[in-house]
C-alpha positions in Angstrom: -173.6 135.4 -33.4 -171.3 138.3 -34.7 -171.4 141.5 -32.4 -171.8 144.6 -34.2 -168.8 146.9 -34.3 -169.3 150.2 -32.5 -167.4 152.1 -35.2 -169.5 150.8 -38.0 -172.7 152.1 -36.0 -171.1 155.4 -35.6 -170.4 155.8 -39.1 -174.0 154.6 -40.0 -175.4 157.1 -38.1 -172.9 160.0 -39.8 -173.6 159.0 -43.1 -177.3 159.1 -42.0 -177.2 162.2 -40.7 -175.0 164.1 -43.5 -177.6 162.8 -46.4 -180.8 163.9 -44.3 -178.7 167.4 -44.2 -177.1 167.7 -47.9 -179.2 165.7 -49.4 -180.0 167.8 -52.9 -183.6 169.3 -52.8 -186.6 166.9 -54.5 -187.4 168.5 -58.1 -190.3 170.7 -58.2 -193.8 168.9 -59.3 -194.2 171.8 -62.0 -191.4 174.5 -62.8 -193.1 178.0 -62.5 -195.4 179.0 -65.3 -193.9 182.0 -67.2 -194.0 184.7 -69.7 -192.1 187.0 -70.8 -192.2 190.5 -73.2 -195.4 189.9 -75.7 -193.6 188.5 -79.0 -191.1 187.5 -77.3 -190.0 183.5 -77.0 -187.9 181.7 -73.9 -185.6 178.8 -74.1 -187.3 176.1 -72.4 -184.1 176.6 -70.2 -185.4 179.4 -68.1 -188.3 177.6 -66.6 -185.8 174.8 -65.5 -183.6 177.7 -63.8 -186.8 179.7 -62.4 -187.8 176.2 -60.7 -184.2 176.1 -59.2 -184.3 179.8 -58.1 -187.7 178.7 -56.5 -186.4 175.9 -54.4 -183.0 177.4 -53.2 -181.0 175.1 -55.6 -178.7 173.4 -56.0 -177.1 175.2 -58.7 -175.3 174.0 -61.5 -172.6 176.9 -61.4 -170.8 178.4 -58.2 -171.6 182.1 -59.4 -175.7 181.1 -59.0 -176.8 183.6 -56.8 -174.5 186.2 -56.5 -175.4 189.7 -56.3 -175.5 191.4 -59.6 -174.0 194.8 -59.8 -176.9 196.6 -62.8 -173.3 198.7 -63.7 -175.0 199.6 -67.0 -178.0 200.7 -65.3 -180.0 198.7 -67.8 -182.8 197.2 -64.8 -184.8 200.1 -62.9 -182.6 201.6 -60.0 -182.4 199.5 -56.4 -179.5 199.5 -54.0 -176.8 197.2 -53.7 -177.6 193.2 -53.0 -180.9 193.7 -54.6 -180.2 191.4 -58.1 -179.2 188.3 -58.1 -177.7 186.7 -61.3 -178.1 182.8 -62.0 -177.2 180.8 -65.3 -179.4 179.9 -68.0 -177.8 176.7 -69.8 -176.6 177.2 -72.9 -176.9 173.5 -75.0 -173.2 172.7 -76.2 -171.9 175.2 -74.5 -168.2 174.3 -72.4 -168.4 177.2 -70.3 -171.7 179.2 -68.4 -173.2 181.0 -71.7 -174.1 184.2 -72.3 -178.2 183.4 -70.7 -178.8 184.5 -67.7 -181.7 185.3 -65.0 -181.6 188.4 -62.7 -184.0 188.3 -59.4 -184.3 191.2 -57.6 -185.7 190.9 -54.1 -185.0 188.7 -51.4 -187.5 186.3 -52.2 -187.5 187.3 -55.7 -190.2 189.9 -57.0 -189.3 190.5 -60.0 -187.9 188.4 -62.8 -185.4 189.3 -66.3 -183.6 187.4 -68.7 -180.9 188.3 -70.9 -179.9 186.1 -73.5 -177.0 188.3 -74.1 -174.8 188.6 -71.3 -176.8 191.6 -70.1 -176.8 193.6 -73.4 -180.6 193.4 -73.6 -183.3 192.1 -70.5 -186.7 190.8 -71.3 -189.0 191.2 -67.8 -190.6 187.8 -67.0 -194.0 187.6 -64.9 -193.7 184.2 -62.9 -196.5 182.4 -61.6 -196.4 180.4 -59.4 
């Protein structure tokens, strides 16, 4: 009988330990019922992004998440670090789109989407 080789163990046990840890997140059962202005329709993009937001990630894009700066002063007034900006995808599109979603709060209160690269924001309620 063949003994085991300590360095294959080792490395077993690393790779064991480094999927537990960075494993990607499970999907979520449901993504987050929403709505948004009356009239108003959503690609069926945002609820995939809002079910993202919910769980932490991943996301698809390294800029998910960073604070957004409001410069135009289109969303209400809040101080610095309180929006958040994450990517909508765009179908066909070969870069990040013009769609986004903006949280602000850390967890996320209160929910927009711009399907225009923040020319215009629609307020979303989220349900969750």
């Amino acid at each position: 009988m063949r003994s085991v080789k300590p360095w294959l163990v080792v490395a077993a046990l690393a790779l064991a330990f480094f999927w537990q840890h960075h494993a990607p997140p499970a999907p979520a059962d449901h993504p987050p019922a929403v709505a948004a202005t009356p009239g108003a329709s959503l690609p069926p993009e945002v609820a995939a992004t809002l079910a993202l937001i919910a769980r932490g990630g991943p996301y698809p894009y390294r800029q998910d998440g960073v604070v957004f700066g409001n410069y135009e002063h289109r969303l209400p007034l809040a101080p610095r670090g309180y929006y958040h900006e994450y990517t909508v995808p765009t179908p066909g599109a070969h870069n990040r789109g013009a769609r986004r979603i903006i949280t602000g709060g850390t967890p996320p209160t209160d929910y927009w989407y711009t399907p225009d690269h923040y020319r215009s924001f629609q307020q979303l309620t989220v349900l969750r």
